[in-house]
C-alpha positions in Angstrom: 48.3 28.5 -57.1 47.6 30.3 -53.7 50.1 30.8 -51.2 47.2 31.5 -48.6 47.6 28.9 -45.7 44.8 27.6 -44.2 44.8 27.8 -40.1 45.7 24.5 -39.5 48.8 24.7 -41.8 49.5 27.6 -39.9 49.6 25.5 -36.7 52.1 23.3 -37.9 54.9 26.2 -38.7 57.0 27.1 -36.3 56.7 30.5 -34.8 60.1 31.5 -36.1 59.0 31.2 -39.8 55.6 32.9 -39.4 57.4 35.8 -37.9 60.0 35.3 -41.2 57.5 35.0 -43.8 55.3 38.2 -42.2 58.3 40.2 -42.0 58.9 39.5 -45.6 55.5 40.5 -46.4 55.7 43.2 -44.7 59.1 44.3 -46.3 57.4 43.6 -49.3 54.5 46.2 -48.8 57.3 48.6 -47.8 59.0 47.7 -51.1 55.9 49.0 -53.4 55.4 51.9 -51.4 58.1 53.0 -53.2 56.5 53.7 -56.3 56.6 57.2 -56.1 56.5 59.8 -53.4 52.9 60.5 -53.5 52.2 56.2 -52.6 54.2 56.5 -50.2 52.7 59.1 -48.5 49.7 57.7 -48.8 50.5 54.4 -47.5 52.3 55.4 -44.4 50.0 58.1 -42.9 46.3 57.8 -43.1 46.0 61.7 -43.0 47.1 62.0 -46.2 44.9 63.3 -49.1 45.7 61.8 -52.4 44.4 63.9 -55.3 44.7 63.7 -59.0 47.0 66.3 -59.2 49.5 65.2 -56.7 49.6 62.1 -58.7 51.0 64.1 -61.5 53.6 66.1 -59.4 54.6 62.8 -57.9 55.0 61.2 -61.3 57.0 64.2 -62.6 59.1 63.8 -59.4 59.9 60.0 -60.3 61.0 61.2 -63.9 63.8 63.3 -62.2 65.2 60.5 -60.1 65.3 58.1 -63.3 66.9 60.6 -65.2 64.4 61.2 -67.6 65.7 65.2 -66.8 67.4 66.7 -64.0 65.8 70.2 -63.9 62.3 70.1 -62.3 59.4 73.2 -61.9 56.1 72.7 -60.4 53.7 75.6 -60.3 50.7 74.9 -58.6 48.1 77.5 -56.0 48.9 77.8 -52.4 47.4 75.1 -50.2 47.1 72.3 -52.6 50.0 69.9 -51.4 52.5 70.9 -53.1 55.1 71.8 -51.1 54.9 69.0 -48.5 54.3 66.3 -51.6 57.6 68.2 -53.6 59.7 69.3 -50.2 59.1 66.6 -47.4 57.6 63.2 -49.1 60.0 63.4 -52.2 63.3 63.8 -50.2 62.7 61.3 -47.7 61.2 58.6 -50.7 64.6 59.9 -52.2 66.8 58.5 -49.4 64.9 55.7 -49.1 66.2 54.6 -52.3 69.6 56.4 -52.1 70.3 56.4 -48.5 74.2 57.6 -49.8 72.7 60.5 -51.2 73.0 64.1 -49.7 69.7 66.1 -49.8 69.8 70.0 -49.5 65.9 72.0 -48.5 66.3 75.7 -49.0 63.6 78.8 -48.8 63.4 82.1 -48.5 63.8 81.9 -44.6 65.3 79.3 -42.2 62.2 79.0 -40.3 60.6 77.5 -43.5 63.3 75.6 -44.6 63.8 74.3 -40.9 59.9 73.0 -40.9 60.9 70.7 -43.9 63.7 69.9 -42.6 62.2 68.4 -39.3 59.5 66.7 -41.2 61.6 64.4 -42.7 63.8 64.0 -40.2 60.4 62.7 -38.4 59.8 60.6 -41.3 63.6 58.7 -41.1 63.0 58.2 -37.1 59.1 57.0 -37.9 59.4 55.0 -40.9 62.7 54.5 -42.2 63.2 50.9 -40.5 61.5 49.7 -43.2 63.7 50.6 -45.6 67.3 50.6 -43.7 67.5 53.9 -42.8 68.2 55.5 -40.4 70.0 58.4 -38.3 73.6 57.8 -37.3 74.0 58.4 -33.9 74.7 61.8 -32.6 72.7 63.7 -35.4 71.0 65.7 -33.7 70.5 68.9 -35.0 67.5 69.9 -36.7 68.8 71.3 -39.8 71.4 69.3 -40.5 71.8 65.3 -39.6 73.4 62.5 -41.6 72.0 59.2 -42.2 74.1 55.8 -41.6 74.5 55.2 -45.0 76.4 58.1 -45.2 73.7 60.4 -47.1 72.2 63.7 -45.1 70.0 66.3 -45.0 70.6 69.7 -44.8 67.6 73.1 -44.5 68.6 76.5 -44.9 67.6 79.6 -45.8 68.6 80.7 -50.0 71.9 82.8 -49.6 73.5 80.5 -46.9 74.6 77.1 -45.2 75.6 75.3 -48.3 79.6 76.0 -48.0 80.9 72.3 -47.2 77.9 70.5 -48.2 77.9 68.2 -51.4 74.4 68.1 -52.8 72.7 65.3 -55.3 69.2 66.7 -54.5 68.5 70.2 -54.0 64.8 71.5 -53.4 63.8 75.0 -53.6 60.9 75.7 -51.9 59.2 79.3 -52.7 62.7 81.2 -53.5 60.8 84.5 -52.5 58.9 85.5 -49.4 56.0 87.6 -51.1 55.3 90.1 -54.2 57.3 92.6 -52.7 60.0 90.7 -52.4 60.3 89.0 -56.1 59.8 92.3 -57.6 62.2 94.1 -56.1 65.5 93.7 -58.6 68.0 93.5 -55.8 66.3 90.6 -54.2 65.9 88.7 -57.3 69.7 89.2 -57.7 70.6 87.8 -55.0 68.8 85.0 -55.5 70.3 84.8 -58.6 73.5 84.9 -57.7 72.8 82.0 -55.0 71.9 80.1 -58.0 75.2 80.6 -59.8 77.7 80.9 -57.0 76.7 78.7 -54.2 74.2 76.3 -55.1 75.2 75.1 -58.7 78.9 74.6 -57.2 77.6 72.0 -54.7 75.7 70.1 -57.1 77.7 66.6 -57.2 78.2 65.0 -61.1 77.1 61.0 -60.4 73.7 62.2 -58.8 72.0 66.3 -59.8 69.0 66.7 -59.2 66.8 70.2 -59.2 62.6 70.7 -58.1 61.7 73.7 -57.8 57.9 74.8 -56.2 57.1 78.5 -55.9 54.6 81.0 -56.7 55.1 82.9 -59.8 55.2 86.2 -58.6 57.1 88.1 -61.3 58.1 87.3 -65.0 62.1 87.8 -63.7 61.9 85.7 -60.7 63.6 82.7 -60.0 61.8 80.3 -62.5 61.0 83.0 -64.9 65.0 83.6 -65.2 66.1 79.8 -65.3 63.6 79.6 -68.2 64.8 82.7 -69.8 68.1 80.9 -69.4 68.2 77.1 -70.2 64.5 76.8 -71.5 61.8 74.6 -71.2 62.3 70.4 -71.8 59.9 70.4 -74.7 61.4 73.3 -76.7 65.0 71.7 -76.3 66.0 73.3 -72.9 66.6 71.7 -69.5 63.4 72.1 -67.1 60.5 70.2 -66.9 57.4 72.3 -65.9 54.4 70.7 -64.4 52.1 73.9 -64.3 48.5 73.2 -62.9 46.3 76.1 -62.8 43.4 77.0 -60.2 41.7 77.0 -63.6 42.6 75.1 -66.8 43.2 77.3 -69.5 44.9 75.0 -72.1 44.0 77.7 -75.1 46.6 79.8 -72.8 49.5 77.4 -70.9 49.5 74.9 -73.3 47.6 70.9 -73.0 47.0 70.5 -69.4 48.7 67.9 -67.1 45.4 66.6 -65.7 43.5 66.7 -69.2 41.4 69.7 -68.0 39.7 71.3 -70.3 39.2 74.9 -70.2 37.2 76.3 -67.2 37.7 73.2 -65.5 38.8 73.6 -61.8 42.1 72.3 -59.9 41.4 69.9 -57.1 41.9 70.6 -53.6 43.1 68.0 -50.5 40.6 69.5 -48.9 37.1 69.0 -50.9 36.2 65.4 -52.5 37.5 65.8 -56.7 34.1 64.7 -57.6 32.4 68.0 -56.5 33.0 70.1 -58.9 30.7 72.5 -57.7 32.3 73.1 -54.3 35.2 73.6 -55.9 34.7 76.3 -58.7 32.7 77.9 -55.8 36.1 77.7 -54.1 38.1 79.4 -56.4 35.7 81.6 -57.3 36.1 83.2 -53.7 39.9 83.0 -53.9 39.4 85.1 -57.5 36.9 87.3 -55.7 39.2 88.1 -52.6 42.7 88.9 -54.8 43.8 91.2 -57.2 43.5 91.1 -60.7 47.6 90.4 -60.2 47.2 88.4 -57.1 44.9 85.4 -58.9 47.1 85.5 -62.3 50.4 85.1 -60.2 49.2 82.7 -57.5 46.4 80.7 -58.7 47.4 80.8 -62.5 51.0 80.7 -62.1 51.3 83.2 -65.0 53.2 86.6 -63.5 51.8 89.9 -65.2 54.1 92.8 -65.9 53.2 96.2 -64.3 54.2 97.8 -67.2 51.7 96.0 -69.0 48.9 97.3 -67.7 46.9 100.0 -69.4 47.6 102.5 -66.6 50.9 102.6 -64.5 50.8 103.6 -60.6 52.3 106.8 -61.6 49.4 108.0 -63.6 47.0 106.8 -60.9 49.0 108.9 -58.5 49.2 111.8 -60.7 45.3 111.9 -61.4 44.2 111.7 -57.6 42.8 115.1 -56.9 40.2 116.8 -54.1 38.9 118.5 -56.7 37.1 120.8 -54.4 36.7 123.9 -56.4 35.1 121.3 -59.2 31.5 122.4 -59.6 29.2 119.0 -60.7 27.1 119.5 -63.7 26.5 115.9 -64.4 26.2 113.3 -61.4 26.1 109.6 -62.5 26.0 106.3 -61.4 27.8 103.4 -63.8 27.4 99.9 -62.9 29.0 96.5 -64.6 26.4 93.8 -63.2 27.7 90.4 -61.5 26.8 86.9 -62.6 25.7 84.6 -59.9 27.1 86.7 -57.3 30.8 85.4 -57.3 32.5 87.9 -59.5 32.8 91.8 -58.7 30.1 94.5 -59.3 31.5 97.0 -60.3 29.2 100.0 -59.5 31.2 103.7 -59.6 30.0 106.9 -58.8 31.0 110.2 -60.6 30.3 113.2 -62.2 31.4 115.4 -65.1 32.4 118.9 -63.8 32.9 122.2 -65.0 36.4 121.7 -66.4 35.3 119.2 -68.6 36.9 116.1 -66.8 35.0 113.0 -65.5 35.7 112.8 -61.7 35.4 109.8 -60.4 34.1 110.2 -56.9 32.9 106.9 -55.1 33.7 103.0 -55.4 31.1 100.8 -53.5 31.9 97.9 -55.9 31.7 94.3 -54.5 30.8 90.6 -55.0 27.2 90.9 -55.0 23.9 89.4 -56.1 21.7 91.4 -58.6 19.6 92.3 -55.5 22.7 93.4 -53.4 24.4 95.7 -56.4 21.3 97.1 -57.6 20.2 98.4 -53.8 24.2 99.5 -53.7 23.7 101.9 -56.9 20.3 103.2 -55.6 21.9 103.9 -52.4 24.8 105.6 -54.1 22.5 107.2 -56.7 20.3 109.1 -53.3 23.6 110.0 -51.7 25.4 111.4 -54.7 22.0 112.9 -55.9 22.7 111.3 -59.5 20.4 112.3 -62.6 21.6 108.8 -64.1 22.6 105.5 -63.7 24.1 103.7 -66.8 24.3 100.1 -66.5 26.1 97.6 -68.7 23.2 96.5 -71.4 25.2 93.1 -72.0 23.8 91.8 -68.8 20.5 92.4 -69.8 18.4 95.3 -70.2 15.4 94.3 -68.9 16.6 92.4 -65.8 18.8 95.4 -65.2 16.3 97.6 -65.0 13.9 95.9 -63.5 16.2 95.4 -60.5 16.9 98.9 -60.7 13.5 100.1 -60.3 12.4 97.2 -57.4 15.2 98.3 -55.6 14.6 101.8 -55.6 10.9 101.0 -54.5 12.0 98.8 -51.7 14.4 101.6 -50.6 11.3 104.0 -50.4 8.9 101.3 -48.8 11.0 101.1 -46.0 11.9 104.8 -45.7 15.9 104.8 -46.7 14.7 107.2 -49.6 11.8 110.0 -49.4 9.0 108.7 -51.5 9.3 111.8 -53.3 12.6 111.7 -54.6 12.2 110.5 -57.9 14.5 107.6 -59.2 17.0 108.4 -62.0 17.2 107.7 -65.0 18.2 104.2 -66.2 20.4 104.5 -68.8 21.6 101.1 -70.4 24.4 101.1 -72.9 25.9 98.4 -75.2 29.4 97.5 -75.8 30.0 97.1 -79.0 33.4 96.6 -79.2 35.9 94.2 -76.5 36.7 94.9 -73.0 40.0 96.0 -74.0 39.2 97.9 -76.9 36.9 99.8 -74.6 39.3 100.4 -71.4 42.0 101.6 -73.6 40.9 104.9 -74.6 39.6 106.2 -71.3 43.3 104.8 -70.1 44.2 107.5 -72.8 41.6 109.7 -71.3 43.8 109.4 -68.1 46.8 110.3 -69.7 45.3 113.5 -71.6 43.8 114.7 -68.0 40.1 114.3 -68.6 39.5 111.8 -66.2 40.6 112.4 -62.3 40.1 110.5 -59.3 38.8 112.5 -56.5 41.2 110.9 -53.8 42.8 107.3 -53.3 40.8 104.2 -54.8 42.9 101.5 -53.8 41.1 99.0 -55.2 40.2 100.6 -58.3 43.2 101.6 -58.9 44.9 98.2 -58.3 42.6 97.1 -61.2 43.6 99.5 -63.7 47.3 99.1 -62.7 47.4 95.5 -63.1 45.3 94.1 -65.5 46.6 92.8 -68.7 44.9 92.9 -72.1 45.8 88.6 -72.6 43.5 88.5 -69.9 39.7 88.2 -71.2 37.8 88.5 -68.1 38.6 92.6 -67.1 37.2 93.3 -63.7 34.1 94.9 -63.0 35.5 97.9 -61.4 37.4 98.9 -64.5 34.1 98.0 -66.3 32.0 100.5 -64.7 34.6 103.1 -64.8 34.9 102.9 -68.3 30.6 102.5 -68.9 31.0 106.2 -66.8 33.2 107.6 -68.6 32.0 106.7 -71.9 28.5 107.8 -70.3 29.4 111.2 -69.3 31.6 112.1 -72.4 30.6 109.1 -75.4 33.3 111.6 -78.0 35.5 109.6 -75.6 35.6 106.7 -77.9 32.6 106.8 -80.3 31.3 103.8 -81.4 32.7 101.7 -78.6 29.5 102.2 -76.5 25.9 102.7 -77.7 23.3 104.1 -75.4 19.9 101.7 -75.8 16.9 104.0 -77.4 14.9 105.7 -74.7 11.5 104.7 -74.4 9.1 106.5 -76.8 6.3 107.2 -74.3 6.1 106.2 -70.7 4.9 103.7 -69.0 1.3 103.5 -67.6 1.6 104.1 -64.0 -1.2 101.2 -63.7 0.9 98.9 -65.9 1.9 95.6 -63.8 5.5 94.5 -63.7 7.8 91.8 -62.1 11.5 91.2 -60.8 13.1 88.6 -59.7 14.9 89.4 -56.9 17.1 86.6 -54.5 15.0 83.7 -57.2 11.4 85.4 -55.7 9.0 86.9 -58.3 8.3 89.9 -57.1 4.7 91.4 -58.7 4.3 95.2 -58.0 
């Protein structure tokens, strides 16, 4: 039967009851709003961008206030919505529901916990009508104001401001500033002994809740160590961890929250979840502009151990020499070829000198299109004067070369190289065993002092310092290092890389050819 009046029914009601009965409605709206944080959001400010994976967040956040667990971890990238969703939405949708209740926001710094704090103090004043609450009078401040059901909400910096205040919900929003920050052992301490000494004891026993969002800088830091300590939900232990990777990698983390399956990207508020292409290309640039450490910790929430990389910062340090009594006998260019132009080129310059060692001399790697990293290695090949360029053969050995060789000739056509300096030679090699089982003996190589580093190569370095073996995409400037190395001494690790077999007679200078270079078939 419909309750829907007709406009002359309507005329007969007195204006009193319309005003009741819309009021009703509207409190009814209000009242499934409620749902769950992210519904809420949603339904009180237009700007808000609902996404699959805030859905889940806000699902695991209505678990914790039904009691389904009271320990709560949510590792997702930077920029996705977490931390407004987990540290603004939730503990205002909390109050709604528990006006009594006594919310504590804590970061790193005041300022940041301050910024959550005013936002839901702006949501109480905006919205909270709806659902009876409100501010009591002479709460003013903006890190600590009490509601007049006798609930509050208080934002502070980890280490401080809790003394006094009884807390049912306590948030903890990024517990460390930055990398350098969670991995040094003093600072983890202390937030540690926050944990333990300060913000356990205000926990209150009818009402305890814990969420947690942060970015998992180091295996110690403050989620690694409550896991370490109480354990996981599933495995018997206390916390509940909604982990959401830039990319799914369930083979890795475990079944994925949003049913990913491997490769598949996380959404963003900020491109439409159906274009799936805008947003791999997305996170392929974030990938492409961090370190190998930088991507695993923030966008994969999986921390990597320094000391599990196959070269320490010690050894890097220790291997940087001038070299300049060195005499070259062998100048080489090694390149590991992109794909598509969104991951790293790796393409390394060196030479093997007199004493025996492999120097490794220049680093123009970068992301780059075959066009772009082939011109790179030519340029590097003229300036270095290298007999050789070896190139990864996995790419392909034809395409390789052929860029190779078009980019040489465009470099002559337009006068960068002398027409009669005569190219190198192109020297492609197969791997025939896996990235790792290739890196780790010219790490040995390293450690045995046949392979130097003539100066500082911050960004090559960074790669061989951080990453890990679990990992199976190694980055293109440990690639090339290693295709150099194994080029200019193959005893290195025999067996690991072949050399193709060198062309039996050459080519007929009249014989045609073609390249594709940026998707144009170039004939020559």
């Amino acid at each position: 039967m419909s309750t829907t009046l007709s406009p002359d029914e309507l005329a007969h009601i007195p204006d009193a009851e319309v005003f009741q009965r819309l009021q009703a409605a509207k409190k009814a709206m209000a009242r499934d709003l409620l749902s769950d944080p992210v519904t809420l959001a949603r339904g009180l400010e237009r700007v808000y961008r609902m996404r699959p994976h805030l859905r889940v967040i806000a699902d695991a956040l209505v678990g914790l206030e039904r009691g389904d667990y009271d320990r709560l971890m949510v590792w997702t990238p930077s920029q996705v919505g977490k931390s407004s969703l987990v540290a603004e939405w939730f503990p205002f949708w909390w109050l709604c529901l528990h006006g009594e209740d006594r919310v504590a926001v804590t970061s790193y710094s005041d300022d940041l916990a301050m910024r959550r704090g005013k936002a839901i103090r702006r949501y109480i004043t905006e919205y909270g009508g709806e659902y009876d609450l409100a501010l009591l009078a002479g709460s003013s401040a903006a890190q600590d104001y009490d509601t007049t059901e006798g609930g509050g909400v208080r934002s502070v910096s980890i280490g401080s401001g809790l003394t006094g205040f009884d807390v049912n919900v306590l948030v903890v929003d990024d517990p460390h500033k930055d990398r350098a920050d969670a991995e040094s052992k003093a600072s983890r301490e202390h937030v540690q002994d926050w944990w333990s000494s300060a913000a356990l004891k205000r926990l209150q026993p009818d009402r305890n809740a814990v969420a947690v969002v942060q970015t998992r800088w180091h295996p110690d830091d403050f989620s690694g160590r409550r896991l370490e300590e109480e354990g996981r939900l599933e495995e018997g232990g206390r916390w509940k961890v909604v982990h959401l990777p830039a990319i799914a990698n369930p083979s890795k983390f475990g079944p994925d929250p949003l049913g990913r399956e491997d490769g598949d990207p996380l959404p963003h508020p900020k491109i439409r979840t159906k274009n799936r292409r805008a947003l791999l290309a997305w996170w392929a640039d974030v990938k492409a502009t961090s370190s190998v450490r930088d991507w695993h910790s923030m966008a994969q929430g999986d921390p990597q151990p320094t000391e599990g990389a196959l070269a320490s910062r010690d050894l890097l340090r220790m291997i940087r020499d001038p070299g300049g009594s060195v005499e070259p006998q062998k100048i080489a260019v090694a390149i590991d070829p992109s794909g598509g132009g969104r991951d790293v080129a790796g393409v390394i310059g060196g030479f093997l000198g007199d004493d025996g060692r492999v120097w490794v001399s220049h680093d123009v790697s970068a992301a780059m299109s075959s066009a772009d990293w082939s011109t790179a290695a030519c340029l590097l090949a003229f300036e270095t004067n290298a007999s050789v360029i070896y190139v990864e053969w996995n790419f392909g050995r034809d395409m390789a070369v052929l860029a190779l060789e078009t980019s040489w000739e465009a470099l002559q056509r337009g006068g960068v190289i002398p027409k009669t300096h005569l190219m190198p030679l192109v020297d492609p090699v197969r791997a025939r065993q896996g990235k790792l089982l290739r890196a780790a003996p010219v790490a040995q190589q390293m450690v045995q002092d046949k392979v130097r580093l003539r100066g500082a190569f911050v960004d090559l370095e960074n790669e061989w310092a951080t990453w890990q073996d679990t990992d199976p995409d190694s980055p293109g400037r440990i690639d090339a290092s290693c295709v150099l190395v194994y080029g200019l001494i193959p005893e290195a690790n025999k067996g690991a890389i072949v050399h193709a077999p060198l062309p039996t007679a050459p080519r007929p200078p009249s014989q045609p050819r073609a390249a594709s270079v940026y998707g144009r078939r170039i004939s020559q």
